[in-house]
DOGUPA-661184 format. One line per field, with one value per atom (N, C-alpha, C, CB): residue number from 0; residue in one letter; chain; atom name; z, x, y. Coordinates in nm, 3 decimals. Atoms other than C-alpha are relative to their C-alpha. Glycine has a CB too. Layout:
BEGIN
nr = NUM; ...
rest = A; ...
kette = A; ...
atom = CA; ...
zz = Z; ...
xx = X; ...
yy = Y; ...
% end
This chain:
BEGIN
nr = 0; 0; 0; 0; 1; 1; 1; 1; 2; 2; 2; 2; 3; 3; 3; 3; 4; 4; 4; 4; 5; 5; 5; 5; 6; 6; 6; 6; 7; 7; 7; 7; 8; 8; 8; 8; 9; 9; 9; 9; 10; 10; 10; 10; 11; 11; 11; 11; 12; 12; 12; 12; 13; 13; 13; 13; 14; 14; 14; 14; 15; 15; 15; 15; 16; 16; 16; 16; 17; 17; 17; 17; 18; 18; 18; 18; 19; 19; 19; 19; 20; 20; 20; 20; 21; 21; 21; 21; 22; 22; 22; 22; 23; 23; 23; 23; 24; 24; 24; 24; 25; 25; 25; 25; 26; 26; 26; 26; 27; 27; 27; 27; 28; 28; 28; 28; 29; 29; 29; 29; 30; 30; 30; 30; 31; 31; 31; 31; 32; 32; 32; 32; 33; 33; 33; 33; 34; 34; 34; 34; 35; 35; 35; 35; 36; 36; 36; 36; 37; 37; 37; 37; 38; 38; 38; 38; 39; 39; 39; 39; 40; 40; 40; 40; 41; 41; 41; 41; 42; 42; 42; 42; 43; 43; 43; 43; 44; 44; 44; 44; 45; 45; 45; 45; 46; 46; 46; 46; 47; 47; 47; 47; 48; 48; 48; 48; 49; 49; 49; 49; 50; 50; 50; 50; 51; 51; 51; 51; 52; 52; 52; 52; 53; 53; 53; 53; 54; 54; 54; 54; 55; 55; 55; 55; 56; 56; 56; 56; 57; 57; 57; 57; 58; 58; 58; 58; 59; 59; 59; 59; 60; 60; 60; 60; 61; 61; 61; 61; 62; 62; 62; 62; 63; 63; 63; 63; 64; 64; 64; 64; 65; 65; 65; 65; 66; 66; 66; 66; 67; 67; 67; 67; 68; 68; 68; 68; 69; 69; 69; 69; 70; 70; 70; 70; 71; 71; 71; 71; 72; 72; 72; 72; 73; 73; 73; 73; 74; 74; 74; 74; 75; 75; 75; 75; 76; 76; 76; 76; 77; 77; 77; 77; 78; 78; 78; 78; 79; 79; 79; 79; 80; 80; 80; 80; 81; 81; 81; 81; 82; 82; 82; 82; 83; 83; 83; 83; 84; 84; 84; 84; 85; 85; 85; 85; 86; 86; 86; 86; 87; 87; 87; 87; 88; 88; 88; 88; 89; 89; 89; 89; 90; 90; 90; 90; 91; 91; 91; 91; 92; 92; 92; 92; 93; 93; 93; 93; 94; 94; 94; 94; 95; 95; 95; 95; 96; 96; 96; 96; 97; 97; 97; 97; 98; 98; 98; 98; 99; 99; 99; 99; 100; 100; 100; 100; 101; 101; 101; 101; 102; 102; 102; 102; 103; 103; 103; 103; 104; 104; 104; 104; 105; 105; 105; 105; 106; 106; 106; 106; 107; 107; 107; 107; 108; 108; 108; 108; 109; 109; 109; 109; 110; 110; 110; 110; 111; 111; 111; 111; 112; 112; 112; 112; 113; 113; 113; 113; 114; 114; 114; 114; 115; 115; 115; 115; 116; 116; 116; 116; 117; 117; 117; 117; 118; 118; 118; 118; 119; 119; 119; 119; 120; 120; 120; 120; 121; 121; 121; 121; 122; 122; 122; 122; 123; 123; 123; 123; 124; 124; 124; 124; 125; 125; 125; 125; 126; 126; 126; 126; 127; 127; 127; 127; 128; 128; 128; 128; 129; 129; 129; 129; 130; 130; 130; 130; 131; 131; 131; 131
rest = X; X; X; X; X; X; X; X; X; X; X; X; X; X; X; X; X; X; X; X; X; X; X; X; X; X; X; X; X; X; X; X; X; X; X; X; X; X; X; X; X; X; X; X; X; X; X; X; X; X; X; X; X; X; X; X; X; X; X; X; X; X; X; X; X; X; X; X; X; X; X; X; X; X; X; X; X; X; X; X; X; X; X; X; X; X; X; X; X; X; X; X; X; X; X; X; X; X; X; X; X; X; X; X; X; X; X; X; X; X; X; X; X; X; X; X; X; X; X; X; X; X; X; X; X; X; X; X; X; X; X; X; X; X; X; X; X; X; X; X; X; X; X; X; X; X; X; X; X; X; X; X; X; X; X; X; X; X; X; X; X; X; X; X; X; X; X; X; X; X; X; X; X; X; X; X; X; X; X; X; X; X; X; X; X; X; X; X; X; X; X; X; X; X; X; X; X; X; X; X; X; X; X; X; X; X; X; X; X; X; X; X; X; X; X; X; X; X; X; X; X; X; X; X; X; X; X; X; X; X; X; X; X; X; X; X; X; X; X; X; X; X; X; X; X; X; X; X; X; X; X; X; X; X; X; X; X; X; X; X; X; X; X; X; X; X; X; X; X; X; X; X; X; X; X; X; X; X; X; X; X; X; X; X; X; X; X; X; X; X; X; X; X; X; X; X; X; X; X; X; X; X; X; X; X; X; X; X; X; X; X; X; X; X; X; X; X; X; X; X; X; X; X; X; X; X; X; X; X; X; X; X; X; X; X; X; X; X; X; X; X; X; X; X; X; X; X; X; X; X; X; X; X; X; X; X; X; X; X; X; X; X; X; X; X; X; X; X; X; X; X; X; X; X; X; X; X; X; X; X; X; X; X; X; X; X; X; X; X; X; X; X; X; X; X; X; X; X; X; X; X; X; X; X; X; X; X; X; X; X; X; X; X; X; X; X; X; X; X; X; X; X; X; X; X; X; X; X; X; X; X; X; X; X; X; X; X; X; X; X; X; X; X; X; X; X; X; X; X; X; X; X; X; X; X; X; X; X; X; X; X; X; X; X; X; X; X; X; X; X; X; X; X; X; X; X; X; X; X; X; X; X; X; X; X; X; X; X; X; X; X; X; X; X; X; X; X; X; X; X; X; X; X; X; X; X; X; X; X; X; X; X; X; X; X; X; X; X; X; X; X; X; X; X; X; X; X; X
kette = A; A; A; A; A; A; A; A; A; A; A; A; A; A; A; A; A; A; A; A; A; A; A; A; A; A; A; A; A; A; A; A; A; A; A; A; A; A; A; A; A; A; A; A; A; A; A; A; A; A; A; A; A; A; A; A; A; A; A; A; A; A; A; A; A; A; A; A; A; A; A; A; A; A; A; A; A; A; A; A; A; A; A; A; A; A; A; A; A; A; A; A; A; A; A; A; A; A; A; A; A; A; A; A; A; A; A; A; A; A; A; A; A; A; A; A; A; A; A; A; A; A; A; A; A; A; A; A; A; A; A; A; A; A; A; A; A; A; A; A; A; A; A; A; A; A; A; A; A; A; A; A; A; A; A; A; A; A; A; A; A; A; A; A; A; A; A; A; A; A; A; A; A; A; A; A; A; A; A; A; A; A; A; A; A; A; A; A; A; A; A; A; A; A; A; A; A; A; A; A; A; A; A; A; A; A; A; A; A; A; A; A; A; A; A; A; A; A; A; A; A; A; A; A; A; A; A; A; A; A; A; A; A; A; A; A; A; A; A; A; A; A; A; A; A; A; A; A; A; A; A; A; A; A; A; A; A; A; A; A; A; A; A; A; A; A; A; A; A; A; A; A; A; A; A; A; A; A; A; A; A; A; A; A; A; A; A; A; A; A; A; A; A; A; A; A; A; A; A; A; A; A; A; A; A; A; A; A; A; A; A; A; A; A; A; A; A; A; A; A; A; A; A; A; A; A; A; A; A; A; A; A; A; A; A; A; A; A; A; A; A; A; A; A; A; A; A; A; A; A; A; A; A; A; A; A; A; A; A; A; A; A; A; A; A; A; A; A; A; A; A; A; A; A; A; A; A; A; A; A; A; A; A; A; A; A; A; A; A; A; A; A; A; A; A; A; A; A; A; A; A; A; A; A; A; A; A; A; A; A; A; A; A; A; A; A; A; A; A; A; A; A; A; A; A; A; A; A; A; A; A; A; A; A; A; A; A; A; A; A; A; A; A; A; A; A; A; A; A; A; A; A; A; A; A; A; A; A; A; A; A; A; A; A; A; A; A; A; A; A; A; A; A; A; A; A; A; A; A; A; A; A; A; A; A; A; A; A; A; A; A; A; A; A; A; A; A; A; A; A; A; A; A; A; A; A; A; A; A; A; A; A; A; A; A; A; A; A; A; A; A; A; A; A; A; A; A; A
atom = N; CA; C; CB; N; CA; C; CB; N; CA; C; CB; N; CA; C; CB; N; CA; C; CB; N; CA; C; CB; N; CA; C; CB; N; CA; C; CB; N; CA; C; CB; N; CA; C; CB; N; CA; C; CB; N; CA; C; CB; N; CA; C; CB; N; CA; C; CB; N; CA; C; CB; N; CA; C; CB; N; CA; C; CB; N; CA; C; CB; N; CA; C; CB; N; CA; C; CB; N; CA; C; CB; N; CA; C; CB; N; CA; C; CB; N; CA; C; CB; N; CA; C; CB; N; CA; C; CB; N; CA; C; CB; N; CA; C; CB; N; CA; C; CB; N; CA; C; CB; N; CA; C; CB; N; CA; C; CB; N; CA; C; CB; N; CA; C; CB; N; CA; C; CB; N; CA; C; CB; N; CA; C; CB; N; CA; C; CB; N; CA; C; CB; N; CA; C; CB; N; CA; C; CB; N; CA; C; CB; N; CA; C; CB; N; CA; C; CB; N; CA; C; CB; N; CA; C; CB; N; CA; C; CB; N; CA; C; CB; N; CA; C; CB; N; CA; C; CB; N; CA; C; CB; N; CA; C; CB; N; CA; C; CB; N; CA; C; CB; N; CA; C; CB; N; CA; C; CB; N; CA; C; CB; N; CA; C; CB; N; CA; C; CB; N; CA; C; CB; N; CA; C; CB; N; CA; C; CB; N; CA; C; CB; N; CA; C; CB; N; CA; C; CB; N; CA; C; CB; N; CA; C; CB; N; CA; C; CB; N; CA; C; CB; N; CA; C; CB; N; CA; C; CB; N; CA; C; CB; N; CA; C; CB; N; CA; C; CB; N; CA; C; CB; N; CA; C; CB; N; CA; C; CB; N; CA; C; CB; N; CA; C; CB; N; CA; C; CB; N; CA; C; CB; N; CA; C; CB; N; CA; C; CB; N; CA; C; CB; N; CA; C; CB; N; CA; C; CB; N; CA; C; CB; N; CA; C; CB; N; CA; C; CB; N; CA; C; CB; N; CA; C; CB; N; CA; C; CB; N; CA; C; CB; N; CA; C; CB; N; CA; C; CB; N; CA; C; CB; N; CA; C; CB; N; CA; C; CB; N; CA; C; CB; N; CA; C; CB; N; CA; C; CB; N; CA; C; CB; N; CA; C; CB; N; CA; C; CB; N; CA; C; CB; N; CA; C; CB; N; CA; C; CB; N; CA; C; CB; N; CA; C; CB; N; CA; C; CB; N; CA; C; CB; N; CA; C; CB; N; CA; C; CB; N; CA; C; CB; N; CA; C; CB; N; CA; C; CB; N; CA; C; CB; N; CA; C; CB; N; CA; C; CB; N; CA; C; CB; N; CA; C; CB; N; CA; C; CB; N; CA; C; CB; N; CA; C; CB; N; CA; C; CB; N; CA; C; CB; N; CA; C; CB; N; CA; C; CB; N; CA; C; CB; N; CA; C; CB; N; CA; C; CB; N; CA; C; CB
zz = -0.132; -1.079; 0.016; 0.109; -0.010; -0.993; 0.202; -0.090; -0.102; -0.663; 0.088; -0.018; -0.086; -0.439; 0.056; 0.073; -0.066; -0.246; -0.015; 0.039; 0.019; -0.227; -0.067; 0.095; 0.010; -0.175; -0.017; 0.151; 0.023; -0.291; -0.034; -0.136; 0.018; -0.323; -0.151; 0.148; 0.089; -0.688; -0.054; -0.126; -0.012; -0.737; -0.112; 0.163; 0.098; -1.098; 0.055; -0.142; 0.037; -1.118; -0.125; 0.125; 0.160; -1.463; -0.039; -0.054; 0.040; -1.582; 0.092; -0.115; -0.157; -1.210; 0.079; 0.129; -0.078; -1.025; 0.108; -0.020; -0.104; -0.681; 0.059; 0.078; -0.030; -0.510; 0.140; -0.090; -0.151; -0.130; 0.050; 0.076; -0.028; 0.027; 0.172; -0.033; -0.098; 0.351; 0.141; 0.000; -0.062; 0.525; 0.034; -0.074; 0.074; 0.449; -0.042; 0.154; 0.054; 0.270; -0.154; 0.002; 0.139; -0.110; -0.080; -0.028; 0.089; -0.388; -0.109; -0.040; 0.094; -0.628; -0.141; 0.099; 0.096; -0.971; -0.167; 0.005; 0.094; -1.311; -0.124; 0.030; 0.137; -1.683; -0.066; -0.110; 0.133; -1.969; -0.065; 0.014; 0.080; -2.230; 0.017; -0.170; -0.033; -2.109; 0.157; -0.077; -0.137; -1.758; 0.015; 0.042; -0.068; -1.679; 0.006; -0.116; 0.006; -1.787; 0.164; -0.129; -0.027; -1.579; 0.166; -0.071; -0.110; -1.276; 0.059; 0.011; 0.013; -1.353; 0.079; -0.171; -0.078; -1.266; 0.114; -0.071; -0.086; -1.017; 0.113; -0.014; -0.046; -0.846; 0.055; -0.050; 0.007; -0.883; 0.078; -0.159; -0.089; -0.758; 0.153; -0.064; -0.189; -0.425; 0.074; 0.046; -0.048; -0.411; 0.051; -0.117; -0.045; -0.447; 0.113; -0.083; -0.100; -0.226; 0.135; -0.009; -0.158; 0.045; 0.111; -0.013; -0.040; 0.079; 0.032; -0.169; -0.018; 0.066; 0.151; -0.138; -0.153; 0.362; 0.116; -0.009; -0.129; 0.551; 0.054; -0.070; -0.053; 0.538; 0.045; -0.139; -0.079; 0.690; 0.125; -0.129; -0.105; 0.946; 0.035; 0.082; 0.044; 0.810; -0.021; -0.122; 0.066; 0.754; -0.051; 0.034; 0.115; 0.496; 0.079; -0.185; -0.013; 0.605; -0.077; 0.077; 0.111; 0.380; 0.035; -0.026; 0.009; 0.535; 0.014; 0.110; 0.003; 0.562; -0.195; 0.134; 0.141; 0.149; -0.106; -0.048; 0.082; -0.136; -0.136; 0.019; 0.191; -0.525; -0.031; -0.077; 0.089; -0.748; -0.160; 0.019; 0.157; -1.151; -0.055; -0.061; 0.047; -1.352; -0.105; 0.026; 0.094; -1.634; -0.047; -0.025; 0.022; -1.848; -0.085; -0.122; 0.044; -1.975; 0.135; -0.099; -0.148; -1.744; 0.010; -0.002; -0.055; -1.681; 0.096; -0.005; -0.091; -1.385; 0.067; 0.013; -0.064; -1.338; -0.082; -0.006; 0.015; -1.289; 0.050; 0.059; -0.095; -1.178; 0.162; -0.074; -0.092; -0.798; 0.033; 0.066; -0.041; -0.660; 0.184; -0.040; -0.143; -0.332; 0.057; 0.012; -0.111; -0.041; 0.101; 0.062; -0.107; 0.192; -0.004; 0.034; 0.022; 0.013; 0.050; 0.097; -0.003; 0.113; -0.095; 0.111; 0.099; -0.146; 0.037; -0.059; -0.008; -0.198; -0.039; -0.069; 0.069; -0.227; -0.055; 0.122; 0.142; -0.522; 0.091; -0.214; -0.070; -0.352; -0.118; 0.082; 0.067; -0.466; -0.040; 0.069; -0.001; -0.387; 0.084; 0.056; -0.083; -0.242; -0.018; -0.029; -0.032; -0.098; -0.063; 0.205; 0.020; -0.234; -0.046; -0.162; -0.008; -0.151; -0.013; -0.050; -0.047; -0.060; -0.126; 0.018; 0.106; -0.383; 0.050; -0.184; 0.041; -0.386; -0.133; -0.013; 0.158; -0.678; -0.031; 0.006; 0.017; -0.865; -0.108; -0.031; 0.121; -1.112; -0.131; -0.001; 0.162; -1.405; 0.004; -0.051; 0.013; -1.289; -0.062; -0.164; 0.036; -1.311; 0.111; -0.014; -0.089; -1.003; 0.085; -0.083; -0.035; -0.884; 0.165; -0.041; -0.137; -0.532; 0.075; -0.027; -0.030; -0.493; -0.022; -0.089; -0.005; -0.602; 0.121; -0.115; -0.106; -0.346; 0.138; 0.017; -0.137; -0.037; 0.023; -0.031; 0.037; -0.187; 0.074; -0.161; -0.076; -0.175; 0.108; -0.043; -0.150; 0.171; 0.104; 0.050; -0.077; 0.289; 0.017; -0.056; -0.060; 0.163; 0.014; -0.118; -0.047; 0.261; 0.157; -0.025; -0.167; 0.637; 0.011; 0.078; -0.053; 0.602; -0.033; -0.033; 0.001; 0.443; 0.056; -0.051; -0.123; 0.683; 0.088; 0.083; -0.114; 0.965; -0.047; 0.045; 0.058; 0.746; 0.001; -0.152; -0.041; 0.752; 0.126; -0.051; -0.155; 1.139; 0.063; 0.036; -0.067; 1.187; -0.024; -0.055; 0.067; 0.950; 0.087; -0.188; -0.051; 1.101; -0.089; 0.047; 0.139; 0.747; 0.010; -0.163; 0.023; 0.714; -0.153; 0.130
xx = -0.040; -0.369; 0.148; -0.088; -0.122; -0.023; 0.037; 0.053; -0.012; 0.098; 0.151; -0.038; -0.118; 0.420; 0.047; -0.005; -0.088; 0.476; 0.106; -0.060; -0.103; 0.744; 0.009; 0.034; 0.045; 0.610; -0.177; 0.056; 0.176; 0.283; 0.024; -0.097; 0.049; 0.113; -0.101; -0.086; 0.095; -0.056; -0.080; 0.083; 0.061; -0.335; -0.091; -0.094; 0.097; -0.528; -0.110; 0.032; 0.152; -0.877; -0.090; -0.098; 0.024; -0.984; 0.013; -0.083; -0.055; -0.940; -0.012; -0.037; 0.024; -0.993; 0.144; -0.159; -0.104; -0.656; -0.025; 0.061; 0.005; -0.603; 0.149; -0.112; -0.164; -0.321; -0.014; 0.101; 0.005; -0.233; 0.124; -0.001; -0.086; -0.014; 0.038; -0.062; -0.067; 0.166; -0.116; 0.133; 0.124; -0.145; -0.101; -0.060; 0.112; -0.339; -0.148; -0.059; 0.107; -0.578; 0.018; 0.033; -0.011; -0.663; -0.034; -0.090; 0.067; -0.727; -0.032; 0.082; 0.089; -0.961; 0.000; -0.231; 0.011; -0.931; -0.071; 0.123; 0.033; -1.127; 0.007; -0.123; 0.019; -1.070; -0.090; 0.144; 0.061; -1.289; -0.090; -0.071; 0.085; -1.486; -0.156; 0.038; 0.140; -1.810; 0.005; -0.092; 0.028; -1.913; -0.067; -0.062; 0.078; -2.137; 0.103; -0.129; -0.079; -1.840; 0.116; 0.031; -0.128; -1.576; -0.067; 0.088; 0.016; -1.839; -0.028; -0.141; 0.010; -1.909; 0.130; -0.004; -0.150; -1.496; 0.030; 0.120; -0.044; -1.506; -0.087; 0.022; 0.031; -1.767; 0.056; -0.054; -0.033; -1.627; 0.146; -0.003; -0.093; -1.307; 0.019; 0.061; 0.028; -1.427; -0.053; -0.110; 0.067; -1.636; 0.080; -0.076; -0.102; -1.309; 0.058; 0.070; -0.070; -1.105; -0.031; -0.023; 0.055; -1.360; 0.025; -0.156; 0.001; -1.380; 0.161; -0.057; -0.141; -0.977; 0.040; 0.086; -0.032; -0.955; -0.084; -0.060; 0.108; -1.262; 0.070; -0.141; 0.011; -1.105; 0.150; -0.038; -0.144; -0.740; -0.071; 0.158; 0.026; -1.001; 0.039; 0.047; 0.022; -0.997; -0.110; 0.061; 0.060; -1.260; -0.018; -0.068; -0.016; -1.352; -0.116; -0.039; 0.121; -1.564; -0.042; -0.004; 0.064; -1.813; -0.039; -0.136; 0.060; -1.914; 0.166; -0.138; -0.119; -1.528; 0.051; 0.154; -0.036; -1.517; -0.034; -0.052; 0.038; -1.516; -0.020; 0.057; 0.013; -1.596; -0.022; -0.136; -0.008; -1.526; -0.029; 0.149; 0.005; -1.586; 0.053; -0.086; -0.030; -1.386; -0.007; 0.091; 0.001; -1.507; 0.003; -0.053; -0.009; -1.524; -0.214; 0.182; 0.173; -1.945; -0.042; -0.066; 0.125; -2.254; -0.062; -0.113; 0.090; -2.317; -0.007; 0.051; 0.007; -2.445; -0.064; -0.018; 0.035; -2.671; 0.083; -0.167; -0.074; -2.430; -0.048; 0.110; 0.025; -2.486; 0.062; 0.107; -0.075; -2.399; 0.126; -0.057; -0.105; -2.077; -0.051; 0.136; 0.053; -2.125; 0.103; -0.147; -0.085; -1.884; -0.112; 0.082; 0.104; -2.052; -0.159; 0.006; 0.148; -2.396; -0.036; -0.086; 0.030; -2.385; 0.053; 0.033; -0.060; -2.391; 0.107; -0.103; -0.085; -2.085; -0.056; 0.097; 0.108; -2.253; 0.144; -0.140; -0.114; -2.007; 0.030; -0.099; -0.033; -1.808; 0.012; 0.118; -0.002; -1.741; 0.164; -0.071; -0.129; -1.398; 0.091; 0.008; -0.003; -1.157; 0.170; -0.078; -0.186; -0.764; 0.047; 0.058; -0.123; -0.518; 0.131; -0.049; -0.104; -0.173; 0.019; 0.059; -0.012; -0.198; -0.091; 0.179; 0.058; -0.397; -0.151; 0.042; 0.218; -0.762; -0.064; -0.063; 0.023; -0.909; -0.182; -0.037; 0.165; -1.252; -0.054; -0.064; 0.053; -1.447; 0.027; -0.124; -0.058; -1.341; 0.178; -0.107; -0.211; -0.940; 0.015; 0.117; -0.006; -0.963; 0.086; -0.149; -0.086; -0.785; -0.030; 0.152; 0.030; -1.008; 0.049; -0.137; 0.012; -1.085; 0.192; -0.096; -0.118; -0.701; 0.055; 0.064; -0.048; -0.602; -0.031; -0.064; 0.060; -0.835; 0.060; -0.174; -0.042; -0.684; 0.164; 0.012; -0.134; -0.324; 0.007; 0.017; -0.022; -0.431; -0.024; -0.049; -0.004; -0.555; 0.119; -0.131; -0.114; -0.259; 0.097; 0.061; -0.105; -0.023; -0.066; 0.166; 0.080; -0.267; 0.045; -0.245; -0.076; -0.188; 0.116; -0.013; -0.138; 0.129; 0.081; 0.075; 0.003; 0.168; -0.039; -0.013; 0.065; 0.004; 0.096; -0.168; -0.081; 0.244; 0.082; 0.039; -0.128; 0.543; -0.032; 0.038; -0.003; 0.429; -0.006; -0.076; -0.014; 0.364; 0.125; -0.041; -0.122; 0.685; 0.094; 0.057; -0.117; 0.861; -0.025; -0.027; 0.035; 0.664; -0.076; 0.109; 0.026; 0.554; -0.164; 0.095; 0.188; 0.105; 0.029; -0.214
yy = -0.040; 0.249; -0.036; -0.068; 0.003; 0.254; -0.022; 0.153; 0.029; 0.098; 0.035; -0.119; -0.059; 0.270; -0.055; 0.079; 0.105; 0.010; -0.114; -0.045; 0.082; -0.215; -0.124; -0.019; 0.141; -0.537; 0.004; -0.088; 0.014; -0.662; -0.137; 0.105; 0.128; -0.954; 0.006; -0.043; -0.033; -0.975; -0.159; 0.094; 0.169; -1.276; 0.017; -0.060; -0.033; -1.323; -0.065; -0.039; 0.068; -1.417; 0.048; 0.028; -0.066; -1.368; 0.083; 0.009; -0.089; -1.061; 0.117; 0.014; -0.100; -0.866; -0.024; -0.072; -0.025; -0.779; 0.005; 0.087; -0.058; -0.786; -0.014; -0.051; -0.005; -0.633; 0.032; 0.122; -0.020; -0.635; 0.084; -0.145; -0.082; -0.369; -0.051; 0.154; 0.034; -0.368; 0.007; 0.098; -0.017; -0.212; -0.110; 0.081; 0.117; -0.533; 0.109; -0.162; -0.082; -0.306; -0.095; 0.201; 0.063; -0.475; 0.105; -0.124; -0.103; -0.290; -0.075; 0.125; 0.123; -0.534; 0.147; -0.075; -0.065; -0.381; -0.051; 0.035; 0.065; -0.507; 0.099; -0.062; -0.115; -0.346; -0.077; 0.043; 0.043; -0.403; 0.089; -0.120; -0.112; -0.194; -0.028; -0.004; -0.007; -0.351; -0.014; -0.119; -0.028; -0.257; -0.102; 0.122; 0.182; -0.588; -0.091; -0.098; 0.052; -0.762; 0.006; 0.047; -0.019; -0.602; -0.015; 0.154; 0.013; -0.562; -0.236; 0.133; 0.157; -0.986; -0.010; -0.079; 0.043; -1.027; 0.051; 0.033; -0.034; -0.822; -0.056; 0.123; 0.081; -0.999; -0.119; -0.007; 0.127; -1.358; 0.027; -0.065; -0.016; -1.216; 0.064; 0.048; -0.017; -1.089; -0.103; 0.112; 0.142; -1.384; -0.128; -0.054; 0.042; -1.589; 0.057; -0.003; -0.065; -1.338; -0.046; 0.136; 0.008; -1.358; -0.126; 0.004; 0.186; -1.752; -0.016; -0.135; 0.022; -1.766; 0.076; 0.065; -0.094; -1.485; -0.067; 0.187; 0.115; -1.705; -0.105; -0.095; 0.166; -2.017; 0.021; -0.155; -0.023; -1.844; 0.117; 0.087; -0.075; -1.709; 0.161; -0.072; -0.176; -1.319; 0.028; 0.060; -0.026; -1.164; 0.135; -0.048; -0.099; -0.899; 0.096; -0.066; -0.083; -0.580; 0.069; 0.067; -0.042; -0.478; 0.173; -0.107; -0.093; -0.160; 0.097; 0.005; -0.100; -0.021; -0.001; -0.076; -0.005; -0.119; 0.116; -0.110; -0.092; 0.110; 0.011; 0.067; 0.042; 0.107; 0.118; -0.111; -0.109; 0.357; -0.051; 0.067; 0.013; 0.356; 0.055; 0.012; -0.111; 0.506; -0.004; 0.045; -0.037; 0.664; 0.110; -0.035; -0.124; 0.953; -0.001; 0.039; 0.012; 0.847; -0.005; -0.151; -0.055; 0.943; -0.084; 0.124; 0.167; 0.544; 0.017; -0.151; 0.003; 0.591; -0.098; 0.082; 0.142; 0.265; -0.093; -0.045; 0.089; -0.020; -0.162; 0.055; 0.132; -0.402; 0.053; -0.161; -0.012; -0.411; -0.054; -0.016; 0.053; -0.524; -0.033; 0.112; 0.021; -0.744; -0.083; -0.070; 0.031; -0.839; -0.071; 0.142; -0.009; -1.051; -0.034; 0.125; -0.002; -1.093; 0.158; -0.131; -0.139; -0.693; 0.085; 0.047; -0.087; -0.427; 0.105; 0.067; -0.043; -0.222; 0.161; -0.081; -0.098; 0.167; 0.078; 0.105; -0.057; 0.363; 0.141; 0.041; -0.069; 0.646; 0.145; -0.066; -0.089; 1.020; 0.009; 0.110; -0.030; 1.010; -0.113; 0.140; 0.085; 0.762; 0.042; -0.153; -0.009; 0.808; -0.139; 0.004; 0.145; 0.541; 0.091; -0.149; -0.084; 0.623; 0.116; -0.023; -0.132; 0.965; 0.093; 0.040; -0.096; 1.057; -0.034; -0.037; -0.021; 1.171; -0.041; 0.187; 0.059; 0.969; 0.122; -0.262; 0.013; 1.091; -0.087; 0.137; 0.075; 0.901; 0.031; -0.001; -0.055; 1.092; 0.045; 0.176; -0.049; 1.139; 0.158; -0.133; -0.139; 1.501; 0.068; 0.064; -0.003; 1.515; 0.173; -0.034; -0.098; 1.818; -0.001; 0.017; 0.055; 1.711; -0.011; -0.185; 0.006; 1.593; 0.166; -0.119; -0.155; 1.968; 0.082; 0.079; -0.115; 2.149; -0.026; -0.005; 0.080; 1.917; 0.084; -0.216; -0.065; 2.035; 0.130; 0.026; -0.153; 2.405; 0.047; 0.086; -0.028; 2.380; -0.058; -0.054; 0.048; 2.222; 0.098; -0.112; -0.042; 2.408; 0.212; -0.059; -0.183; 2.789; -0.030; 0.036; 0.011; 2.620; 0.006; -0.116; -0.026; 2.611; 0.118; -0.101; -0.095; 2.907; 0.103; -0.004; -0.125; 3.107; -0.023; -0.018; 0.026; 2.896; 0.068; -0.128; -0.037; 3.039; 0.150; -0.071; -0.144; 3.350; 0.100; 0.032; 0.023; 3.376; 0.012; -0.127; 0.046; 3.266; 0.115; -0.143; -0.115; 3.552; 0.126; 0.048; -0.113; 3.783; 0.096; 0.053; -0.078; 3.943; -0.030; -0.073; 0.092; 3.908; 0.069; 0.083
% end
């Protein structure tokens, strides 16, 4: 993932990233070639996260959170990921910085948003010329 912003805040916890943007939005990230593994760090690092944001009287909402996987295999049962002692349910699609992500980075979804954007404004531009 690649982050646009300026300033960030970046905090290890074993091999799970987390990075904080200006938004205070986080974006918890874990690599590894085994998925139990990578969902293990990513656990322990929300688990940390959470307790650190508790005890500066923040707290974390589990039902505005989102988890994506990204792969290009049809693993589709994963361990859970939990915020909260509440499960985190795996999304289809999720915005970060203006991109539409999908699970396989095919960048479909982000395309179709594009071509309806710019069909509206293309229609406004044409309106305007006077030309249909």
């Amino acid at each position: 993932m690649l982050n646009a912003y300026m300033t960030y805040i970046v905090i290890y916890y074993h091999s799970s990233q987390i990075k904080k943007n200006n938004n205070n939005n986080f974006v918890v990230f874990s690599v590894n070639k085994s998925l139990n593994h990578a969902i293990f760090h990513l656990n322990s690092a929300l688990y940390s996260l959470n307790n650190k944001l508790s005890s500066a009287f923040f707290e974390v909402a589990p039902d505005k959170s989102q988890l994506m996987i990204f792969t290009r295999k049809r693993y589709i049962d994963f361990p859970p990921v939990y915020i909260n002692n509440k499960t985190i349910v795996p999304s289809n699609t999720i915005t970060y910085l203006g991109l539409i992500l999908d699970p396989k980075l095919r960048w479909v979804p982000h395309f179709n948003y594009l071509k309806c954007i710019i069909s509206k404004w293309s229609n406004l531009l044409r309106a305007l010329a006077g030309t249909w």
